[in-house]
C-alpha positions as a Markdown table, in Angstrom:
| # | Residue | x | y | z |
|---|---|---|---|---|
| 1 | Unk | 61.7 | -56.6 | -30.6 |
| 2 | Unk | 58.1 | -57.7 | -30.6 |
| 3 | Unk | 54.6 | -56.9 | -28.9 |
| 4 | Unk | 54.2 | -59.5 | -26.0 |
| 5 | Unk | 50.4 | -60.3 | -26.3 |
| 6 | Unk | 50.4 | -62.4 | -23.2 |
| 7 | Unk | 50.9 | -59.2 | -21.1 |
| 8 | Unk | 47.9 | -57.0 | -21.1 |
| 9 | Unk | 47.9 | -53.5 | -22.0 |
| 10 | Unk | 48.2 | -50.5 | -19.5 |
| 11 | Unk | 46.8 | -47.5 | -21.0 |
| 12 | Unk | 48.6 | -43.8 | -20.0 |
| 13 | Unk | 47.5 | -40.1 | -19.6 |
| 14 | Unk | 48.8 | -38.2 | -22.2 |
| 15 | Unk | 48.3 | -34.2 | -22.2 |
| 16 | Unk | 49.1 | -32.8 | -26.0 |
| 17 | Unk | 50.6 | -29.0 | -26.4 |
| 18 | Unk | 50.5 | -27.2 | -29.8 |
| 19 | Unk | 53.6 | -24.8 | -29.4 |
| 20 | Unk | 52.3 | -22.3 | -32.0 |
| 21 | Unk | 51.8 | -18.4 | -32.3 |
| 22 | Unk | 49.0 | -19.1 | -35.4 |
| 23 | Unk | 47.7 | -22.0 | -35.3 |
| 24 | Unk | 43.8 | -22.5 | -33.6 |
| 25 | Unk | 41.7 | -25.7 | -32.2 |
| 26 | Unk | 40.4 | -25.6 | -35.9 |
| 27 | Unk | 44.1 | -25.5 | -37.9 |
| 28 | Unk | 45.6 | -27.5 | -35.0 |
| 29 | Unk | 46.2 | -30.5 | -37.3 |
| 30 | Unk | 49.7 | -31.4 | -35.8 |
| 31 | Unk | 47.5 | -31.7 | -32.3 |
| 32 | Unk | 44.9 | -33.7 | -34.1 |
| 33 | Unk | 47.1 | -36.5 | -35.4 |
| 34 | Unk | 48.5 | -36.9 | -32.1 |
| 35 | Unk | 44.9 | -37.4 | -30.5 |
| 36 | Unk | 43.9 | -39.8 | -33.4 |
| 37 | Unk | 47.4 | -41.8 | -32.7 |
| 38 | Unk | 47.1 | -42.1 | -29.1 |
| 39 | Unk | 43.8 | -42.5 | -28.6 |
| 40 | Unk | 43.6 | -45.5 | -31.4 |
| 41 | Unk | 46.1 | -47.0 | -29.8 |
| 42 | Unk | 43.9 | -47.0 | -26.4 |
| 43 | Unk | 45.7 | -44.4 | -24.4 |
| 44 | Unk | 43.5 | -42.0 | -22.7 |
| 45 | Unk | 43.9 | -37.7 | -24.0 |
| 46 | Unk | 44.3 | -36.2 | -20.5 |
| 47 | Unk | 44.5 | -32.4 | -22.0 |
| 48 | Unk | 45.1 | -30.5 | -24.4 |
| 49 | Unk | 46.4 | -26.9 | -25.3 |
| 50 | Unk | 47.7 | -24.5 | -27.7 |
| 51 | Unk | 50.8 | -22.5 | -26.3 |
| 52 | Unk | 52.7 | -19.4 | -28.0 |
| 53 | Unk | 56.0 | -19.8 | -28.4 |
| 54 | Unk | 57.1 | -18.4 | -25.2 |
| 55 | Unk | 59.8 | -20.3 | -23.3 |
| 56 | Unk | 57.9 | -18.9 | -20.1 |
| 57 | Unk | 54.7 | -19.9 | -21.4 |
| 58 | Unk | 55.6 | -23.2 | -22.2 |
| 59 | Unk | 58.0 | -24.4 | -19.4 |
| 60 | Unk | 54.7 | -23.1 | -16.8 |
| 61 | Unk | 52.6 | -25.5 | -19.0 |
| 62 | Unk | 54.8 | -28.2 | -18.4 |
| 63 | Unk | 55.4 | -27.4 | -14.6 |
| 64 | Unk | 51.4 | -27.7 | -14.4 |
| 65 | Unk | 51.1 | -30.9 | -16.0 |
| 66 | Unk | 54.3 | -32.4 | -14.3 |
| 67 | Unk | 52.4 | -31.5 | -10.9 |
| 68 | Unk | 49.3 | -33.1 | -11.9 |
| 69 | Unk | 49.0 | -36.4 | -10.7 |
| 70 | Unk | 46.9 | -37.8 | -13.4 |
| 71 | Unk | 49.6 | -37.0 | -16.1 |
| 72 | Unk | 51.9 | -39.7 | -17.3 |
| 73 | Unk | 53.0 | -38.5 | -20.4 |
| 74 | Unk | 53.6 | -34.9 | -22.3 |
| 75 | Unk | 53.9 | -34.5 | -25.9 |
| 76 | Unk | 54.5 | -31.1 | -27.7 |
| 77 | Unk | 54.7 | -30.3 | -31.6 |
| 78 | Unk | 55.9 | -27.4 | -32.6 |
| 79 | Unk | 58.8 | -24.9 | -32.0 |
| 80 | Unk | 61.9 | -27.5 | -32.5 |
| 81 | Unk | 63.5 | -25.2 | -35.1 |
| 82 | Unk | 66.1 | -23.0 | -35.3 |
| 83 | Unk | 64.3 | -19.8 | -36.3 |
| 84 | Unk | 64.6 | -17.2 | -33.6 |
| 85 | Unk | 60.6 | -18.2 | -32.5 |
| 86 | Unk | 61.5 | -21.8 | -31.9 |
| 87 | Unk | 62.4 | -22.1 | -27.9 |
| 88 | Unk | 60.7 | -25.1 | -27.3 |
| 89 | Unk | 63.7 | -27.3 | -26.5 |
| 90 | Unk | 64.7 | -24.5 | -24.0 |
| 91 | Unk | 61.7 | -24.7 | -22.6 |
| 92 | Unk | 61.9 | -28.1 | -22.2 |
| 93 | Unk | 65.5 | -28.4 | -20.7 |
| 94 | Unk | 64.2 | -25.6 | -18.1 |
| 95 | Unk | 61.8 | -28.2 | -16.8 |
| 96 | Unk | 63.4 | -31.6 | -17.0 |
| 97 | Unk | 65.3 | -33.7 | -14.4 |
| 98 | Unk | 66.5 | -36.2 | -16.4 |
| 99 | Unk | 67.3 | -36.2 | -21.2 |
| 100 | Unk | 66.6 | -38.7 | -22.8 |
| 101 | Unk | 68.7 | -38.0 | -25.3 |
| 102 | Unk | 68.2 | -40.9 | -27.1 |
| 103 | Unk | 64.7 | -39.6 | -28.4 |
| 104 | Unk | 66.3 | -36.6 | -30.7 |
| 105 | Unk | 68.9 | -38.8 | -32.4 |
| 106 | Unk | 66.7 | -41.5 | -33.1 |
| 107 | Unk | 63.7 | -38.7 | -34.4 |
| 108 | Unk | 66.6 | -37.8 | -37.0 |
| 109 | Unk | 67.9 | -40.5 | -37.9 |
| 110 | Unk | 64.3 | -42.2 | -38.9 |
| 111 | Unk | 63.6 | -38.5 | -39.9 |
| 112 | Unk | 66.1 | -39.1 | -42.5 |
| 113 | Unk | 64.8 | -42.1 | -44.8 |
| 114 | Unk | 61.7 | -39.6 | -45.2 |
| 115 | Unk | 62.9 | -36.2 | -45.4 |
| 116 | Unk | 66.8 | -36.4 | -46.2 |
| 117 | Unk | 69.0 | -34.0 | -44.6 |
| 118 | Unk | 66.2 | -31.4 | -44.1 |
| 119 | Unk | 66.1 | -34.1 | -40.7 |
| 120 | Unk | 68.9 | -31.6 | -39.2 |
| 121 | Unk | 66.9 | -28.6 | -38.6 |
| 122 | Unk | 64.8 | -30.6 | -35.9 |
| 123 | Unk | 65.8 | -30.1 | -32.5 |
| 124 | Unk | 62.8 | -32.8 | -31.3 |
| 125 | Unk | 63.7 | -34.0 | -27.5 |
| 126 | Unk | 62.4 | -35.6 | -24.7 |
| 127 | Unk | 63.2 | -35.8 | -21.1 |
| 128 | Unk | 61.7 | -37.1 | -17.6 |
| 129 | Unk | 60.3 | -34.6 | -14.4 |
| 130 | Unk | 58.9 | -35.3 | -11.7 |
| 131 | Unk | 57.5 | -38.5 | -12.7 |
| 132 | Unk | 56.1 | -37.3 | -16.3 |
| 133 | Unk | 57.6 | -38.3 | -19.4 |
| 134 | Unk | 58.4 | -35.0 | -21.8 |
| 135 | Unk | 58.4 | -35.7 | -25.8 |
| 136 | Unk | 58.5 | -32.4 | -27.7 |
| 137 | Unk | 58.5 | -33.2 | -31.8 |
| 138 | Unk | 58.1 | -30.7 | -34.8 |
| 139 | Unk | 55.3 | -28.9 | -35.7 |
| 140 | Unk | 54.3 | -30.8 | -38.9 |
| 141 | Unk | 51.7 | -33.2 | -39.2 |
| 142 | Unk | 54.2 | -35.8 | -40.7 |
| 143 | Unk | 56.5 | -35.6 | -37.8 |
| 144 | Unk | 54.0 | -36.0 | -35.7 |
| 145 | Unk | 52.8 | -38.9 | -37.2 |
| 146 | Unk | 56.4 | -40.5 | -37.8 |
| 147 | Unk | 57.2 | -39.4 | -34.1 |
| 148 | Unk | 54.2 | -41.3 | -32.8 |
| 149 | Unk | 54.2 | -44.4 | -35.2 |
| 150 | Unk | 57.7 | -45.0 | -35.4 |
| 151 | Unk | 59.2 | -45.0 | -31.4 |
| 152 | Unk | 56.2 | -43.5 | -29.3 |
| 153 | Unk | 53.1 | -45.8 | -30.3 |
| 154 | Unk | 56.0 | -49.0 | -29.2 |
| 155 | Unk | 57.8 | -46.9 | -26.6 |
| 156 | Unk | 53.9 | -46.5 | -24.8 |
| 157 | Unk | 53.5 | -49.9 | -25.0 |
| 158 | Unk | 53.7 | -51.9 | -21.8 |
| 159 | Unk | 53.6 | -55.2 | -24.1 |
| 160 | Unk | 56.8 | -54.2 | -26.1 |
| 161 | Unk | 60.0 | -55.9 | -25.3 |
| 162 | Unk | 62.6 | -56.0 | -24.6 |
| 163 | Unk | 61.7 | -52.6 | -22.1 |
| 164 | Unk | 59.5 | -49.8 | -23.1 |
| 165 | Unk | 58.9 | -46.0 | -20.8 |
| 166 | Unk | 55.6 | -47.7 | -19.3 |
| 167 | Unk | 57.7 | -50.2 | -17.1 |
| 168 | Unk | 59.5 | -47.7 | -15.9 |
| 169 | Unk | 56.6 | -45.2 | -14.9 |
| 170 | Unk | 56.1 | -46.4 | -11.2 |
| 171 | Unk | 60.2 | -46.0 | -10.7 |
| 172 | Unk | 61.1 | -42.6 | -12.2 |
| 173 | Unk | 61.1 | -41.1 | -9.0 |
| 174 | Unk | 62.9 | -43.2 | -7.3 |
| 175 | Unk | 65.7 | -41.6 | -5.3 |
């Protein structure tokens, strides 16, 4: 598993969703280490949003950006608990074609060496719809960070092999 630096890098639209019923742009800072990751690693910030937690609210967020062509990628922190507010895996599964269920269980189990068993009250998941990649992770900063840094930041990386989610970007609607 290495960075092939012969290939050259393909940067992707990524739209950022703050699933949140306090947080603001200025207290966003779960939103803000996303941008700082992505865009330091030369991917391009293609929106940007704060969204209640609302399963209604946020599946019609991810519908929108789905059916925006200039969208490659979605990532969400926030509302992957299991307090009666968090419905943002619901919202998620309500939009997807496709799980990659992968995404969750390795969240945890990387989760783990940092935070212990606490790692079980994530529900963090990801899936594929209509072309776009789906990622939602917690709502803390730390996550975030670990979310991005530790599978995303490779995962978005045409130049990682053995296979990373760019590759596969022109095929996921195949039929």
């Amino acid at each position: 598993m290495a960075v092939d630096t012969s290939r050259a890098f393909v940067p992707v639209n990524i739209a950022v969703m703050t699933v949140s019923d306090s947080r603001t742009p200025e207290t966003d800072k779960s939103g803000d280490a996303l941008v700082e990751r992505l865009t330091a690693a030369g991917h391009r910030l293609a929106a940007r949003t704060i969204v209640t937690d609302d399963i209604g609210r946020i599946a019609d967020q991810l519908r929108a950006w789905v059916a925006d062509a200039d969208i490659d990628v979605v990532i969400s922190t926030g509302g992957t608990g299991v307090t009666g507010r968090d419905v943002t895996p619901e919202a998620f599964a309500s939009v997807w074609e496709k799980e990659i269920a992968g995404f969750g269980e390795l969240f945890r189990q990387l989760s783990y060496a940092r935070i212990g068993t606490s790692t079980i009250q994530s529900r963090c998941t990801a899936g594929v719809a209509g072309g776009t990649y789906l990622f939602a992770l917690p709502g803390s900063p730390g996550a975030c960070r670990d979310g991005w840094d530790m599978i995303l930041a490779t995962q978005l990386d045409i130049r990682f092999r053995p296979c990373n989610f760019v590759e596969l970007l022109p095929r996921l609607t195949e039929r």
